[in-house]
N, CA, C and O of each residue as an XYZ file, in Angstrom:
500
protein
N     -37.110     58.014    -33.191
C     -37.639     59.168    -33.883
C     -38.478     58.692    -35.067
O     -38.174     57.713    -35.747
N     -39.632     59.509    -35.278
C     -40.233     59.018    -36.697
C     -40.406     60.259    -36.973
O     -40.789     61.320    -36.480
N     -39.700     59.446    -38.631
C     -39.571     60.775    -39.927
C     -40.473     60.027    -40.892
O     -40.337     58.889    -41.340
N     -41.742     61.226    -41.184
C     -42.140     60.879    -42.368
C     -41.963     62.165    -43.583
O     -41.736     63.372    -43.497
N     -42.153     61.393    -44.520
C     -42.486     63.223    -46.038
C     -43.969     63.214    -47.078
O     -44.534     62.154    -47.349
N     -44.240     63.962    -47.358
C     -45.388     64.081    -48.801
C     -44.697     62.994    -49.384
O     -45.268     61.939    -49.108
N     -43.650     62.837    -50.109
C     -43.423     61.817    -50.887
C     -43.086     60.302    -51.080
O     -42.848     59.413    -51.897
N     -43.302     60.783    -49.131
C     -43.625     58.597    -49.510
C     -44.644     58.503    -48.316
O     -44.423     57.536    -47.588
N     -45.633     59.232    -47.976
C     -47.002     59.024    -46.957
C     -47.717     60.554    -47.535
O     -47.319     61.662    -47.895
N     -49.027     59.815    -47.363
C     -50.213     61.186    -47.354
C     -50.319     61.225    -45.548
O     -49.791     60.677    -44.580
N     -51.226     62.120    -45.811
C     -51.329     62.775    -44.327
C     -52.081     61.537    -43.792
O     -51.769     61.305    -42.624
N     -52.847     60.803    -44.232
C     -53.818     59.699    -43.387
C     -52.862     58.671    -42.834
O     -53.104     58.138    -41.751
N     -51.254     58.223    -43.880
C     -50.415     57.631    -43.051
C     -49.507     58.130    -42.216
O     -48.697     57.472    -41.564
N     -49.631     59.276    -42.227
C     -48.916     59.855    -41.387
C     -49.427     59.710    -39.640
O     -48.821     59.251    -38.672
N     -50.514     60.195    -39.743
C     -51.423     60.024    -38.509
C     -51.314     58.643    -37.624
O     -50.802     58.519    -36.511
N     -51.961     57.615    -38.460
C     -51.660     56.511    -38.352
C     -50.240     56.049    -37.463
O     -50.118     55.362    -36.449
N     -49.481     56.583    -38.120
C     -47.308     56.618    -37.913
C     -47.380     56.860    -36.320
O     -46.978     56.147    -35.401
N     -48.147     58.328    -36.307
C     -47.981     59.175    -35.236
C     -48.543     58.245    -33.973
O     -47.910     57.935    -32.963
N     -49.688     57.948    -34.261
C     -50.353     57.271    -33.289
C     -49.828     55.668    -32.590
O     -50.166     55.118    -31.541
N     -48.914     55.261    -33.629
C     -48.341     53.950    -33.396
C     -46.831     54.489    -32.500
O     -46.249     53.753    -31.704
N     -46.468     55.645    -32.775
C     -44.889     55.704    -32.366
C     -45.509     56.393    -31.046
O     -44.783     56.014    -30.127
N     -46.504     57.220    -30.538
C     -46.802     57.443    -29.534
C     -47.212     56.141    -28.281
O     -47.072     56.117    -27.058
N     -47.703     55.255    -29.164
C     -48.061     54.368    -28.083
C     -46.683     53.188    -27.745
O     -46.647     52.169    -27.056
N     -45.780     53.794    -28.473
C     -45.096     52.652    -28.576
C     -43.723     53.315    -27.641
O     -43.201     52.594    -26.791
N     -43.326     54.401    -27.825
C     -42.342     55.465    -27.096
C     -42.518     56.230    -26.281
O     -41.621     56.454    -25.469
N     -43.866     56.963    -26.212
C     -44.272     57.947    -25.479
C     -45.765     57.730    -24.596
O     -46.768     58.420    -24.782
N     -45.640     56.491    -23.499
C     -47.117     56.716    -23.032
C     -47.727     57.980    -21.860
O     -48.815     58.191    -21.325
N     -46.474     58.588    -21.827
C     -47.243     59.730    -20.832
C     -47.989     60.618    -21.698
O     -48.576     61.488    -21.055
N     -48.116     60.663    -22.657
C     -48.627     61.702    -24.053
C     -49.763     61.787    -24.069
O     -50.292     60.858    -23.459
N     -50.345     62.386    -24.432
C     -52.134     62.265    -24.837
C     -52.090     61.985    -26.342
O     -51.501     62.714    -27.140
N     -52.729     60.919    -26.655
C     -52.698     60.612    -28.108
C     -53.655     61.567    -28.799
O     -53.305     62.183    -29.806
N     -54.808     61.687    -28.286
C     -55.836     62.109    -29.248
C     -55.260     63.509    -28.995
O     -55.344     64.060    -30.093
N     -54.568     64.615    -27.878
C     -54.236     65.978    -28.226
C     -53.029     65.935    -29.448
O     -53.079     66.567    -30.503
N     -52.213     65.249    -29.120
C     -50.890     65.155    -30.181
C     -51.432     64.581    -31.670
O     -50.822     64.966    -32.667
N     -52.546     63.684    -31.825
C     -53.358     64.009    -33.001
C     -53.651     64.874    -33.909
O     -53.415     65.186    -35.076
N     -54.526     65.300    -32.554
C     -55.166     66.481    -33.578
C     -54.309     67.640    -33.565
O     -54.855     68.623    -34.066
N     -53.043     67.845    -33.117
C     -51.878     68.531    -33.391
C     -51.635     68.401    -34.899
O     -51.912     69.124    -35.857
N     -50.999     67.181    -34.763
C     -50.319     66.761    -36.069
C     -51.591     67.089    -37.442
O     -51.363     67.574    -38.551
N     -52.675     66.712    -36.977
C     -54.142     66.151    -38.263
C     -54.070     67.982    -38.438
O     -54.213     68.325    -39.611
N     -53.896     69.011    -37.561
C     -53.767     70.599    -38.063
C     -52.267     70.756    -38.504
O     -52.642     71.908    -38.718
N     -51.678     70.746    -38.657
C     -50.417     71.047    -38.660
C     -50.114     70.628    -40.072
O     -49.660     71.379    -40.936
N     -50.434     69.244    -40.238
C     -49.927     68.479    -41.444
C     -51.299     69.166    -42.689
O     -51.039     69.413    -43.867
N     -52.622     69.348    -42.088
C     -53.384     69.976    -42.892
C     -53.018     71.458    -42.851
O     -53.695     72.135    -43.626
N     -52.371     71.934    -42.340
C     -52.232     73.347    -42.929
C     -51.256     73.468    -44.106
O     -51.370     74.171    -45.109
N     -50.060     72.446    -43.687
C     -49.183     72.024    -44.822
C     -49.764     71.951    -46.265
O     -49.513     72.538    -47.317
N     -50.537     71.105    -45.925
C     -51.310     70.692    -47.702
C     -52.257     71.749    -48.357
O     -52.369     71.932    -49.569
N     -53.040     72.534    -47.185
C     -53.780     73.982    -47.517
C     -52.715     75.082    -47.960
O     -52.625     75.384    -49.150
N     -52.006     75.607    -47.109
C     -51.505     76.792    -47.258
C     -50.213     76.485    -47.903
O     -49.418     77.424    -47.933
N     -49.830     75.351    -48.431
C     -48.363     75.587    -49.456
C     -48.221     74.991    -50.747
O     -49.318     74.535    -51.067
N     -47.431     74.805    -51.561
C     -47.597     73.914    -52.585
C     -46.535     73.087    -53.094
O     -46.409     72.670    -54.245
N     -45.460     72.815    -51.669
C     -44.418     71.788    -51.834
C     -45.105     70.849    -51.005
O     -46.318     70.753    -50.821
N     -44.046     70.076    -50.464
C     -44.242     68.985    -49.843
C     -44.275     69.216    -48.482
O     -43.687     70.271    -48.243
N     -44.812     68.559    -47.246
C     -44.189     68.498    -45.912
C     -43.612     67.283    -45.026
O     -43.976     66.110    -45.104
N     -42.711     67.775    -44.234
C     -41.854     66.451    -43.461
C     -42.555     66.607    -42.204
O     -42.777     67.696    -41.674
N     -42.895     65.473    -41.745
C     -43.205     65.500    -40.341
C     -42.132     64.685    -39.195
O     -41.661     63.558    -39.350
N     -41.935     65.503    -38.157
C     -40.889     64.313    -37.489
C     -41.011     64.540    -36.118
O     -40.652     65.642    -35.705
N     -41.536     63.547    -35.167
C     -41.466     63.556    -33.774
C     -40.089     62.476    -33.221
O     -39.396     61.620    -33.770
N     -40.165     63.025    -31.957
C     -39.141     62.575    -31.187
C     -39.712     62.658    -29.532
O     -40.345     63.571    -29.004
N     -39.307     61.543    -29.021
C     -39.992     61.453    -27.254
C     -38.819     61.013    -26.781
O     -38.266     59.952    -27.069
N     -38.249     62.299    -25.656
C     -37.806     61.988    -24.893
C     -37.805     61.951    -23.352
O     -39.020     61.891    -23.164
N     -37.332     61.947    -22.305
C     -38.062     62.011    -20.922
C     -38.732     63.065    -20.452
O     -39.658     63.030    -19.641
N     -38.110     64.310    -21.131
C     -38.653     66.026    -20.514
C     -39.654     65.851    -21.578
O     -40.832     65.777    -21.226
N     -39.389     65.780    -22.701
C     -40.254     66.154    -24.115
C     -40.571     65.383    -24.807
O     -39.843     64.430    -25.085
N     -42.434     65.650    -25.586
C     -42.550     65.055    -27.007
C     -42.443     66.436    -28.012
O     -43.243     67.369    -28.088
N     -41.320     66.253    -28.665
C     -41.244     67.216    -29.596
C     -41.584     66.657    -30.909
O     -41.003     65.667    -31.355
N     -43.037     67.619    -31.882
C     -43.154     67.224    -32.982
C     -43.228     68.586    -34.099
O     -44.005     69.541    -34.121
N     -42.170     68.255    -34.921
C     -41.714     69.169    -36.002
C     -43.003     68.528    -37.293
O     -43.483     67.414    -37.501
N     -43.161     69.675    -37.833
C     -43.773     69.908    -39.340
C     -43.108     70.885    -40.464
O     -43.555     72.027    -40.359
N     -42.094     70.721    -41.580
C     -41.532     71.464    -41.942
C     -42.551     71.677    -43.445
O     -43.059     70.700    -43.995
N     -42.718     73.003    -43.926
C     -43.272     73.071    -44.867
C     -42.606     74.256    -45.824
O     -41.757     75.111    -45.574
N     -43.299     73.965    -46.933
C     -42.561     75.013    -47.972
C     -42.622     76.344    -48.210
O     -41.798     77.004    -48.844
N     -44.007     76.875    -47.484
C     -44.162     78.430    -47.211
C     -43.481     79.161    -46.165
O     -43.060     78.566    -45.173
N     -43.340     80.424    -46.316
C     -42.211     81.387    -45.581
C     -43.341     81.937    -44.410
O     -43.046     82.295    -43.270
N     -44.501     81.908    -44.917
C     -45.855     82.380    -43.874
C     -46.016     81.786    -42.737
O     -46.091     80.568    -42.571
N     -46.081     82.708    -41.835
C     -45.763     82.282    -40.741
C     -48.190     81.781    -40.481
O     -49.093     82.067    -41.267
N     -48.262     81.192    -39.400
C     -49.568     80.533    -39.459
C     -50.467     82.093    -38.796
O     -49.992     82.633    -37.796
N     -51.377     82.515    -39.272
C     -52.216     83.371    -38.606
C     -53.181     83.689    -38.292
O     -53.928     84.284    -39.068
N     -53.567     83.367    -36.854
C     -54.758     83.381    -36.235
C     -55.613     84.436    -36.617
O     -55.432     85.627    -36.869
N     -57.020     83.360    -36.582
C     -58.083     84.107    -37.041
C     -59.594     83.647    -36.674
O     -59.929     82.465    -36.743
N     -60.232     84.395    -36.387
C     -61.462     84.027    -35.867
C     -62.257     82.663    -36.274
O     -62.354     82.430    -37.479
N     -62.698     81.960    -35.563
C     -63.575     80.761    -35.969
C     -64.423     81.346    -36.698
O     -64.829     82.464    -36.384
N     -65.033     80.449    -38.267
C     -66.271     80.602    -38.485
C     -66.802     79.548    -38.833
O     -66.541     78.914    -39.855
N     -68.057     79.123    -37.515
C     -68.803     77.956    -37.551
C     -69.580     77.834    -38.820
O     -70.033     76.719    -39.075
N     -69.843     78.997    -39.809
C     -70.584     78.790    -40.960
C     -70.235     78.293    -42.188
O     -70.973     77.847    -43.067
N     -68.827     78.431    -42.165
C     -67.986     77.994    -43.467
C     -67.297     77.508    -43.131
O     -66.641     76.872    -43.956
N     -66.877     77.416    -41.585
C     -65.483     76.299    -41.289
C     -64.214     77.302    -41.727
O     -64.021     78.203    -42.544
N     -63.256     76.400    -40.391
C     -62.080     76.935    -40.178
C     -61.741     78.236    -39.494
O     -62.691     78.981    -39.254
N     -60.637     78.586    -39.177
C     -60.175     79.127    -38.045
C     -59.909     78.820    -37.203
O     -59.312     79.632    -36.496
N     -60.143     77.493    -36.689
C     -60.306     77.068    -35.254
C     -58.564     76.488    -35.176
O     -57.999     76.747    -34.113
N     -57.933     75.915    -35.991
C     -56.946     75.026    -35.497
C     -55.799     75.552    -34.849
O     -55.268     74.917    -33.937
N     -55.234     76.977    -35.342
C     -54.115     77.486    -34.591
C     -54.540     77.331    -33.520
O     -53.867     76.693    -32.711
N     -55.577     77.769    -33.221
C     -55.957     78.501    -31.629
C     -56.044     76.898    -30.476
O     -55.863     76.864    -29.259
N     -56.448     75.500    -31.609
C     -56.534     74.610    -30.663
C     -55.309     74.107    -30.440
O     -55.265     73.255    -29.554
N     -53.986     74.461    -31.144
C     -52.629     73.967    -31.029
C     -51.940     74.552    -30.219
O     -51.025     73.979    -29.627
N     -52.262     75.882    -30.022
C     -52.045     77.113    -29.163
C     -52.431     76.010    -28.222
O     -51.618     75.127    -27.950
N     -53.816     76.028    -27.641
C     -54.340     75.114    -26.281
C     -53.752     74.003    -26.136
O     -53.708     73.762    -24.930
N     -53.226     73.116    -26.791
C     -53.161     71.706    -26.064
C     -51.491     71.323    -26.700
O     -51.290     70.171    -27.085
N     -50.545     72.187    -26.760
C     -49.284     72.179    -26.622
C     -48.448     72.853    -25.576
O     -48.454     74.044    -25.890
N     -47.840     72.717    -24.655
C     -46.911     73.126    -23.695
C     -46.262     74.057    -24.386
O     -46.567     75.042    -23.715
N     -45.246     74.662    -25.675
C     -45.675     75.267    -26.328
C     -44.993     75.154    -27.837
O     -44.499     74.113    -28.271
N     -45.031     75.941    -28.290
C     -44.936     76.391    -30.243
C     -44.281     77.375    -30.562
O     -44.259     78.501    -30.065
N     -43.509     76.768    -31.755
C     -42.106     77.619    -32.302
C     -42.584     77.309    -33.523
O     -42.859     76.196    -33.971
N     -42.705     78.904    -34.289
C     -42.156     79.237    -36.203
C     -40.913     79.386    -36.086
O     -40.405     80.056    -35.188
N     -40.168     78.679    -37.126
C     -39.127     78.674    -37.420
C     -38.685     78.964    -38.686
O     -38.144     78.055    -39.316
N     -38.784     79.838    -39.090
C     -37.910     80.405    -40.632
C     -36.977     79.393    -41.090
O     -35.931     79.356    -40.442
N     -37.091     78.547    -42.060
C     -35.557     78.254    -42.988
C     -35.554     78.168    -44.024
O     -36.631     78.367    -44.585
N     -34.349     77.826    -44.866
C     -34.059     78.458    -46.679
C     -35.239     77.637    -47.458
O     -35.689     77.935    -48.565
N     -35.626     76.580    -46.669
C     -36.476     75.962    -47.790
C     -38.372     76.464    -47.538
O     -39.338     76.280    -48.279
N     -38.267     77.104    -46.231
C     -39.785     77.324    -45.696
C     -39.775     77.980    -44.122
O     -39.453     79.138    -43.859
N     -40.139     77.112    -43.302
C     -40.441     77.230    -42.266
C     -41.102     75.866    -41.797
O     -41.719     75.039    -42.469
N     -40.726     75.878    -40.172
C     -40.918     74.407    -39.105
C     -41.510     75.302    -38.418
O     -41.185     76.474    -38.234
N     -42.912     74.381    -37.817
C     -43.503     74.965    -37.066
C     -43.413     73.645    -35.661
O     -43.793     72.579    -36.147
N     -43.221     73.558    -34.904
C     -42.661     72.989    -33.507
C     -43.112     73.269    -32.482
O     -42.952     74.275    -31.791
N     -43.896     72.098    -32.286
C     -44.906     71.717    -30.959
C     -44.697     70.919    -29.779
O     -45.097     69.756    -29.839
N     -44.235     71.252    -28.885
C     -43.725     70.039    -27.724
C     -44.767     70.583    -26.442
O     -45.488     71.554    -26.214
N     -44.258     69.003    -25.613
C     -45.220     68.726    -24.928
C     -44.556     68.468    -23.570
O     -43.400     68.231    -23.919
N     -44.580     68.389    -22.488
C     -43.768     67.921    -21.423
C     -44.802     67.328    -20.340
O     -45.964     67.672    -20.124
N     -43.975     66.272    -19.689
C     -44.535     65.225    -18.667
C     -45.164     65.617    -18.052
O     -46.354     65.303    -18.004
N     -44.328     66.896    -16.972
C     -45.590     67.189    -16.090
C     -46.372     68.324    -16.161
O     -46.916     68.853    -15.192
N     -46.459     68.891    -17.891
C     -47.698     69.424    -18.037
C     -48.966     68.656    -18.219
O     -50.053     68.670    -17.641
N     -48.386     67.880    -19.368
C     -49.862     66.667    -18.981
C     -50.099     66.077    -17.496
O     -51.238     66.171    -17.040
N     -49.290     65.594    -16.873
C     -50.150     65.402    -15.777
C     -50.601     66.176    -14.683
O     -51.202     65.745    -13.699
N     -50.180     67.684    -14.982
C     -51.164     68.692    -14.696
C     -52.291     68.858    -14.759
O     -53.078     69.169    -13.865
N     -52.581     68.528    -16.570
C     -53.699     68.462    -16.970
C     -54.926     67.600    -16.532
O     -56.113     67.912    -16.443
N     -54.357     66.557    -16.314
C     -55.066     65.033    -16.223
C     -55.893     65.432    -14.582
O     -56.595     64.589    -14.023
């Protein structure tokens, strides 16, 4: 399992983390979708709250499950792209390239929880 937090990685080592424990535990995965999972997820963290966030994946044979716990009670809410000012786009691409996604309410915030399974990717592929 890799656990990282705000207080001992920024989001650029985090990524980094992600990309090493994927290739190293999980090669049925798509790196660059579970990326840019995490690169939205962990950036919504740092946009929309003003504690810290934990990130923590886990690969096991059915599942790559990757948790983001953050300090807001707000749940994430889709909203139209705008190519002119940017943003909007990321729920909707986490929506697409996760098998699927759980908000999770708890006392300190909310986990938002993205997993992935074997033979959806190689559905995909």
């Amino acid at each position: 399992m890799l656990v990282l937090d705000s207080s001992r990685a920024d989001t650029a080592l985090a990524r980094r983390a992600a990309v090493r424990y994927l290739q190293a535990r999980c090669p049925w995965a798509d790196v660059n979708d579970v990326l840019l999972v995490v690169s939205e997820l962990l950036g919504n963290a740092v946009r929309h709250t003003e504690g810290g966030w934990l990130l923590r994946m886990a690969c096991r044979r059915d599942a790559l499950v990757v948790e983001v716990h953050d300090s807001s009670n707000d749940r994430p809410v889709p909203r139209p792209g705008d190519p002119e000012n940017g943003g909007g786009f990321g729920w909707g691409i986490v929506q697409e390239l996760t098998s699927s996604l759980t908000v999770r309410p708890h006392a300190a915030g909310k986990a938002v929880e993205a997993v992935w399974h074997p033979a959806a990717h190689a559905q995909a592929a």
